[in-house]
Backbone as CSV, one residue per row, in Angstrom:
resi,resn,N_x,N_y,N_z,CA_x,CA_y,CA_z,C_x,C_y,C_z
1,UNK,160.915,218.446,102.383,159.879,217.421,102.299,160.388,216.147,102.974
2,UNK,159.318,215.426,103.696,159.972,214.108,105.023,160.098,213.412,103.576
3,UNK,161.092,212.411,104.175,161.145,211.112,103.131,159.919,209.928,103.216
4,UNK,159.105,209.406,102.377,157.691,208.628,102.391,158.287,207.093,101.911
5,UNK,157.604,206.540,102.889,158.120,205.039,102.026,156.945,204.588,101.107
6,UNK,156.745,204.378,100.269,155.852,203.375,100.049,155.209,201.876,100.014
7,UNK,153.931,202.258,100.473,153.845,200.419,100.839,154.097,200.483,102.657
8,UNK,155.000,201.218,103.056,154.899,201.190,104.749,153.616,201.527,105.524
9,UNK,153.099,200.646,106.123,151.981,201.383,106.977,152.001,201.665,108.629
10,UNK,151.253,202.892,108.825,151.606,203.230,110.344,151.624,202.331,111.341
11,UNK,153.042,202.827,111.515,153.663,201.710,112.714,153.972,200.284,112.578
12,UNK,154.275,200.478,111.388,155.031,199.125,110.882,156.923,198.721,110.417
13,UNK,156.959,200.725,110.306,158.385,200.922,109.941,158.539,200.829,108.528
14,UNK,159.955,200.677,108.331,159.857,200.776,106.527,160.137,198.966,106.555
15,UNK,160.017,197.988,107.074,159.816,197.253,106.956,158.647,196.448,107.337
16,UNK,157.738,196.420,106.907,156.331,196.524,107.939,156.621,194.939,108.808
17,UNK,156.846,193.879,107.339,157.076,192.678,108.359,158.121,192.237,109.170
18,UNK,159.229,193.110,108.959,160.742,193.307,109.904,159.938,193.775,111.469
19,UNK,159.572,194.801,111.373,158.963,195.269,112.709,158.470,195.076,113.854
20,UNK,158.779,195.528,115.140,158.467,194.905,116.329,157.518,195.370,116.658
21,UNK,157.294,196.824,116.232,156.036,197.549,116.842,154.400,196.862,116.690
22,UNK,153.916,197.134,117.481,152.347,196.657,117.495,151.413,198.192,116.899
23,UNK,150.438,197.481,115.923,149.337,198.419,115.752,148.432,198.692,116.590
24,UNK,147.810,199.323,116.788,146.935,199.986,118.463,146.165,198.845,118.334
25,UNK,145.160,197.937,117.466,144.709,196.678,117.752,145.218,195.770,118.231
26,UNK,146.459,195.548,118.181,147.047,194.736,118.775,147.286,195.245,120.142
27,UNK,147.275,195.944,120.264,147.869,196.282,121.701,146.684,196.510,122.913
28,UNK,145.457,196.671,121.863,143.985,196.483,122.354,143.443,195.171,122.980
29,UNK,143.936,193.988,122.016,143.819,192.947,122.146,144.327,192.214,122.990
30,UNK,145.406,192.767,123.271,146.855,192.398,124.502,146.264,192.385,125.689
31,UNK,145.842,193.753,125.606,145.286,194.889,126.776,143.982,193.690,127.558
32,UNK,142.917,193.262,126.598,141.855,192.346,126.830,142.333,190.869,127.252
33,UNK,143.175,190.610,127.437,143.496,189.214,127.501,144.836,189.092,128.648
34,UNK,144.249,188.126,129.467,145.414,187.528,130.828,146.786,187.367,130.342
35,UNK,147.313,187.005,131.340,149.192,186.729,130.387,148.578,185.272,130.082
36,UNK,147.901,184.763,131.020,147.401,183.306,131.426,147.291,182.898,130.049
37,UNK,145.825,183.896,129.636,144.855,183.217,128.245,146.041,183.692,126.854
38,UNK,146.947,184.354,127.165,147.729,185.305,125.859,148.865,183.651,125.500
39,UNK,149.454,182.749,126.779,150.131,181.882,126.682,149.236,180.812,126.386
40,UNK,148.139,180.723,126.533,147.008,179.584,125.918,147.020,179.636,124.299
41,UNK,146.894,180.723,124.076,146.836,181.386,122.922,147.927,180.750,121.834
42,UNK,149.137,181.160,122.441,150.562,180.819,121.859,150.224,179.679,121.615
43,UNK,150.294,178.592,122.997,150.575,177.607,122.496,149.563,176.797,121.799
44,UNK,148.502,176.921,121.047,147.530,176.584,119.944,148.291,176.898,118.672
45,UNK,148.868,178.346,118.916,149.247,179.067,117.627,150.421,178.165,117.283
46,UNK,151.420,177.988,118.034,152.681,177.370,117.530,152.301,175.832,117.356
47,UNK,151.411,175.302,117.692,151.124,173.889,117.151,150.934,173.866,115.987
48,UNK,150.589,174.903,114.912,150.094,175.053,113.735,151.138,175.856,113.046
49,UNK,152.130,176.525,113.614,153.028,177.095,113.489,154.258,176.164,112.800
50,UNK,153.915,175.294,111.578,154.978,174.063,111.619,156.107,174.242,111.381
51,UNK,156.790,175.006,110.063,158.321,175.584,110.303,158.708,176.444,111.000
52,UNK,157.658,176.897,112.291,158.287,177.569,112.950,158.605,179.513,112.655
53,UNK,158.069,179.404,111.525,158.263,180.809,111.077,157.485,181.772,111.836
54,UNK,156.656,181.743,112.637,155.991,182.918,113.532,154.624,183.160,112.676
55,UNK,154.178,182.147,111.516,153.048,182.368,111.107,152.213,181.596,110.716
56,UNK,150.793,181.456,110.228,150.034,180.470,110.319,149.093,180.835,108.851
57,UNK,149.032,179.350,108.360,148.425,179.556,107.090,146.738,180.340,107.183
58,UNK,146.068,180.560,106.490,144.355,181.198,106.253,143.364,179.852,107.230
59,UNK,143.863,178.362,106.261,143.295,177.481,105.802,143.401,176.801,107.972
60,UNK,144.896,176.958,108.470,144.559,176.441,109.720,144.022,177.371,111.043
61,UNK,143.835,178.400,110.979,143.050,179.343,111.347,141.871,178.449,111.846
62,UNK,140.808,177.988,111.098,139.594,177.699,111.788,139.738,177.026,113.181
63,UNK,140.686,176.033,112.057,141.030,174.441,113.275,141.751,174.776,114.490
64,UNK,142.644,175.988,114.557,142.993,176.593,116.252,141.773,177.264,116.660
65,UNK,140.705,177.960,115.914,139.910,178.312,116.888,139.022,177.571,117.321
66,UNK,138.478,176.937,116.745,137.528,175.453,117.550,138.694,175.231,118.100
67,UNK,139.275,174.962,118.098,140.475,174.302,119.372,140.534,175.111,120.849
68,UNK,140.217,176.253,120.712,140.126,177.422,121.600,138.663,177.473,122.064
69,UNK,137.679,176.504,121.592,136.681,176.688,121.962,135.359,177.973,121.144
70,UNK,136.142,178.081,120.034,135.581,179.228,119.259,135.062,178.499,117.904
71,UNK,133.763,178.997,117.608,133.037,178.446,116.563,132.585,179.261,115.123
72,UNK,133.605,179.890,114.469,133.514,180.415,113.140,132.697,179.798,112.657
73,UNK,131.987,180.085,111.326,131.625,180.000,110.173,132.615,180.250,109.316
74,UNK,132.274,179.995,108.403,133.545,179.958,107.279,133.278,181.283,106.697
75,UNK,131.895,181.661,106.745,131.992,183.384,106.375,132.565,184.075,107.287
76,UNK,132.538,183.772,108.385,133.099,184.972,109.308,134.002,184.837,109.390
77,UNK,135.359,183.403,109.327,136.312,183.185,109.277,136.889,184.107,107.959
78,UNK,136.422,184.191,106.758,136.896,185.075,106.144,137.026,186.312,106.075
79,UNK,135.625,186.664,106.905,135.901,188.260,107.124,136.615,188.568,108.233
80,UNK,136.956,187.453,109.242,137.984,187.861,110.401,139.565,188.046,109.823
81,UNK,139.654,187.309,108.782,141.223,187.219,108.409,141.242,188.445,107.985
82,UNK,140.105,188.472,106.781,140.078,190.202,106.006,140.454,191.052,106.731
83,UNK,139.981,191.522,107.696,140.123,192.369,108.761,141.239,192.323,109.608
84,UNK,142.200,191.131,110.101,143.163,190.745,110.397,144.517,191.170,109.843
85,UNK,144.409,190.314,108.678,145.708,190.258,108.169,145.997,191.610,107.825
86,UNK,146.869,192.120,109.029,147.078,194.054,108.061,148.377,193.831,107.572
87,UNK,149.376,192.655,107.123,150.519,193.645,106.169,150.019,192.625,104.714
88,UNK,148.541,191.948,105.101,148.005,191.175,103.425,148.837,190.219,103.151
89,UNK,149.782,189.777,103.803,150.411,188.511,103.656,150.080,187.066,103.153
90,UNK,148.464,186.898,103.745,147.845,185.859,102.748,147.788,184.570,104.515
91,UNK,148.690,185.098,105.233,149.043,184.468,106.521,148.529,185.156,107.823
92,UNK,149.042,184.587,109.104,148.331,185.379,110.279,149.703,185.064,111.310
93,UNK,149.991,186.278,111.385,151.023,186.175,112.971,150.548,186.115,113.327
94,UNK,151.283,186.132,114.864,150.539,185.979,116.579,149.821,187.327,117.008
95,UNK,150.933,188.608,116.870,149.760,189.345,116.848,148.179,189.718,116.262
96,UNK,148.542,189.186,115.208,147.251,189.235,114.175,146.256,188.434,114.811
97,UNK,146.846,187.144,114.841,145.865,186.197,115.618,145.057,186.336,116.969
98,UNK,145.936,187.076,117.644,145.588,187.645,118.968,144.412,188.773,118.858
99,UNK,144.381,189.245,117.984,143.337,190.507,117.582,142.049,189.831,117.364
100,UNK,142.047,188.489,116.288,141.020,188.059,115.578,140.387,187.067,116.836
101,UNK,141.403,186.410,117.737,140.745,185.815,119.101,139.775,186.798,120.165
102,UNK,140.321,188.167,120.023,139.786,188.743,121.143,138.395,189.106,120.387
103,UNK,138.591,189.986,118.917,136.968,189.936,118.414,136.336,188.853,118.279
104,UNK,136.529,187.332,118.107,135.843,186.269,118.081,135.145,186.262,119.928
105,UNK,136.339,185.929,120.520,135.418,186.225,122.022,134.194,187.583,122.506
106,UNK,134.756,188.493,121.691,133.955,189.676,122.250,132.420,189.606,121.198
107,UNK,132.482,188.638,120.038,131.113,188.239,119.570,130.343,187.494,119.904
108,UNK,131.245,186.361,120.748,130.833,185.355,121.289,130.022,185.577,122.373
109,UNK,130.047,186.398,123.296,130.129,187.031,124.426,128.876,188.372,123.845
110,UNK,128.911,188.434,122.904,127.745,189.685,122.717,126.438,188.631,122.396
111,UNK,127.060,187.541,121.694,125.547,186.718,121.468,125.170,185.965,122.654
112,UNK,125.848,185.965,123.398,125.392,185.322,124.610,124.378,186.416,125.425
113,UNK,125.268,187.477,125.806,124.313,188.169,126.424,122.986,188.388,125.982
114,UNK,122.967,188.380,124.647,121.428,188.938,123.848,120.812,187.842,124.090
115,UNK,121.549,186.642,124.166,120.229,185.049,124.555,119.747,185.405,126.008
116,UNK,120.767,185.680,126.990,120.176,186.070,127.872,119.479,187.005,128.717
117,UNK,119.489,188.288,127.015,118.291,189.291,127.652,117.031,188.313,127.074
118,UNK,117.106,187.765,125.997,116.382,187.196,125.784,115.607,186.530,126.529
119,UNK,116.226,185.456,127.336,115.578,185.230,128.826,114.747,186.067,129.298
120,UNK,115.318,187.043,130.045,114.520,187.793,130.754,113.305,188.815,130.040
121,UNK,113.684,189.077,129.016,112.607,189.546,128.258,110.874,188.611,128.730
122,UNK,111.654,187.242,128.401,110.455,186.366,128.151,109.718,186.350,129.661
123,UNK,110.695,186.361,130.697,110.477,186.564,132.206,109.735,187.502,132.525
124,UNK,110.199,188.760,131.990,109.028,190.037,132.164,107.956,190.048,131.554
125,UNK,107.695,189.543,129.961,106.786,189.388,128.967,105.928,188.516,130.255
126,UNK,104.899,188.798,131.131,104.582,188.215,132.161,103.140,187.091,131.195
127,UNK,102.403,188.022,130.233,101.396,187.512,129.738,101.606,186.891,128.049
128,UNK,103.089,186.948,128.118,103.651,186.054,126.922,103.266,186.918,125.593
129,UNK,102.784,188.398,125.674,102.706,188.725,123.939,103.635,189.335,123.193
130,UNK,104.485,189.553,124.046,105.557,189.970,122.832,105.847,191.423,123.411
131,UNK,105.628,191.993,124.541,105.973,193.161,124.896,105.296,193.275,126.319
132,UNK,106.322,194.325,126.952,106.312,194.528,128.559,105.669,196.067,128.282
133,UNK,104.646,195.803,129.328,103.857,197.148,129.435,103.990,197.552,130.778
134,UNK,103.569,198.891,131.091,103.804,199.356,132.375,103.508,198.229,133.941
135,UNK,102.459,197.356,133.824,102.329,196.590,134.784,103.217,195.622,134.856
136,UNK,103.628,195.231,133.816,104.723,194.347,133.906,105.596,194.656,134.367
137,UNK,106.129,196.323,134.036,107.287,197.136,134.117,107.602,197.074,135.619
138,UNK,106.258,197.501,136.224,106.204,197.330,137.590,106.583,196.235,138.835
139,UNK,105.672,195.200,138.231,105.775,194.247,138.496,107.481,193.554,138.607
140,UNK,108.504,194.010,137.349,109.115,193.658,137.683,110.266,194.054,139.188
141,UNK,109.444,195.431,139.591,110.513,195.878,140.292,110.443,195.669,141.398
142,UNK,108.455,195.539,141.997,107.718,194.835,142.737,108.437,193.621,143.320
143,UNK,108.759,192.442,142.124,109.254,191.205,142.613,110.578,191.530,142.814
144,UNK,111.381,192.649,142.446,112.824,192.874,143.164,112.731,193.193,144.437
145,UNK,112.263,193.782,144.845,111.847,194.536,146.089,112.094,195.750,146.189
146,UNK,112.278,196.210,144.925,112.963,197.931,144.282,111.758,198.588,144.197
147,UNK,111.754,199.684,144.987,110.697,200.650,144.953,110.620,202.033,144.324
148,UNK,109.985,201.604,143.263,109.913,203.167,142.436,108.773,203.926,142.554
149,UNK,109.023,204.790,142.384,107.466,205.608,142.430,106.376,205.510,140.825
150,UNK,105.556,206.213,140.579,104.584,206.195,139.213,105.696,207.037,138.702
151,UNK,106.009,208.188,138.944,106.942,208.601,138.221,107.870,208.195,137.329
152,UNK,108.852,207.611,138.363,109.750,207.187,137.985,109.286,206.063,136.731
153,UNK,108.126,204.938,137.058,107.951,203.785,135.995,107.685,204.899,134.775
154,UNK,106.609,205.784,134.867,106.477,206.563,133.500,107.471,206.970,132.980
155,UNK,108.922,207.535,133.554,110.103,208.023,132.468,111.330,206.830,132.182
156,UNK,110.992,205.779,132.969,111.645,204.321,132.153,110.659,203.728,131.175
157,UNK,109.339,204.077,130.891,108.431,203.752,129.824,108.495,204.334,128.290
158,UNK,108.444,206.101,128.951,108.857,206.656,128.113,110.351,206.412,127.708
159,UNK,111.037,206.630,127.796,112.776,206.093,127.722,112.835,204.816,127.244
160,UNK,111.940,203.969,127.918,112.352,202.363,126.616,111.447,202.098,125.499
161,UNK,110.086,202.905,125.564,108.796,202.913,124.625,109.561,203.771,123.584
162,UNK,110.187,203.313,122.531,110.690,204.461,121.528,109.830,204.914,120.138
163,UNK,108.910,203.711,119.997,107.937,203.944,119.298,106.406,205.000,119.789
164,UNK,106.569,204.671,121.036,105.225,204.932,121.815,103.960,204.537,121.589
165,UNK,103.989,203.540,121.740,102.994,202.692,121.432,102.563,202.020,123.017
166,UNK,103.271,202.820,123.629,102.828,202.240,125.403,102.960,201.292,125.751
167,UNK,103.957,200.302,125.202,104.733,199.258,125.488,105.844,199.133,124.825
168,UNK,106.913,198.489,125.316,108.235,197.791,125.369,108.616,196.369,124.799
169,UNK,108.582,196.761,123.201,109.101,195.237,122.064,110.267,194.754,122.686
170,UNK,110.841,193.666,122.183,112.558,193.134,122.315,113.280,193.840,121.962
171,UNK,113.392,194.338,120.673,114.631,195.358,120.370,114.606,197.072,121.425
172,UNK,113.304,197.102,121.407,113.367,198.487,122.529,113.869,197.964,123.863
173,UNK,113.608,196.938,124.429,113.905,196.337,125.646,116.016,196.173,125.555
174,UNK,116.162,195.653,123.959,118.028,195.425,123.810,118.271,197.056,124.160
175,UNK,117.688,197.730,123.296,118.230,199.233,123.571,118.281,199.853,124.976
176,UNK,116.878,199.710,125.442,117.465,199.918,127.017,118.443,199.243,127.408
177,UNK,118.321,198.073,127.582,119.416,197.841,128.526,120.846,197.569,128.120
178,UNK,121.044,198.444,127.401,122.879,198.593,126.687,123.639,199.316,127.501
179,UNK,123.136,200.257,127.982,123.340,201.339,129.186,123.544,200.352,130.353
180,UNK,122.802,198.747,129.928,122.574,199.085,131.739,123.617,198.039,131.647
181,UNK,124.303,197.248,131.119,125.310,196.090,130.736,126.872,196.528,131.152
């Protein structure tokens, strides 16, 4: 029988906070980010970093990420640490921190895009009611200079009409175009 530590978690070693190794989030997070933005990063982190110990209290967490240009809520700030802090320390290393920066950007960055299907939604919504119907559909491809056939508009109708109701709401319009992002 292997010997089990308890309390060790994968890829942490039998010392989880001794350990050099990175958890695949972290190394995800690494992976997403410049050396450029990873040394931006640092040096926010070690400003808050005051004895120097390689870690950062719950409480200064917010105040480096508005500093970074990132705008928590204090609910989400808690559920980012939740989710963060994997050896439960009550604190946030750099790797940790580095994880909770890249999902803060990659939310940031998802609500943006949805404002700006939003846009275009409203752009195609040509007669303003709340849904793109086949002439519109057309129309939009018309003003691209993209030429589709009837065909083709009928199986992007069918394909974004998921209700079938022979037009195209906002959320059927997000669903199409997830594919197309």
């Amino acid at each position: 029988m292997p010997l089990q530590i308890r309390g060790a978690r994968a890829g942490q070693g039998i010392f989880g906070w001794w350990s050099t190794e990175k958890t695949d989030q972290q190394a995800e997070a690494r992976s997403y980010l410049s050396e450029e933005m990873i040394a931006e990063f640092k040096a926010a982190f070690d400003m808050f970093d005051a004895d120097g110990g390689g870690d950062i209290s719950v409480k200064e967490l917010g105040t480096v990420m508005r500093m970074l240009g990132q705008t928590p809520t204090k609910e989400e700030l808690d559920a980012i640490i939740e989710e963060v802090d994997e050896d439960g320390s009550g604190t946030i290393d750099f790797e940790e921190f580095l994880v909770m920066m890249v999902r803060q950007m990659k939310e940031d960055a998802k609500g943006k895009s949805e404002e700006e299907l939003a846009e275009c939604f409203r752009i195609f919504d040509r007669n303003a009611d709340g849904y793109i119907d086949a002439e519109e559909l057309a129309e939009i491809f018309r003003a691209s200079g993209e030429h589709v056939t009837d065909e083709e508009l009928e199986s992007l109708m069918k394909d974004g009409d998921k209700n079938n109701d022979g037009r195209i709401d906002f959320d059927e319009f997000l669903k199409m175009m997830e594919g197309v992002q």
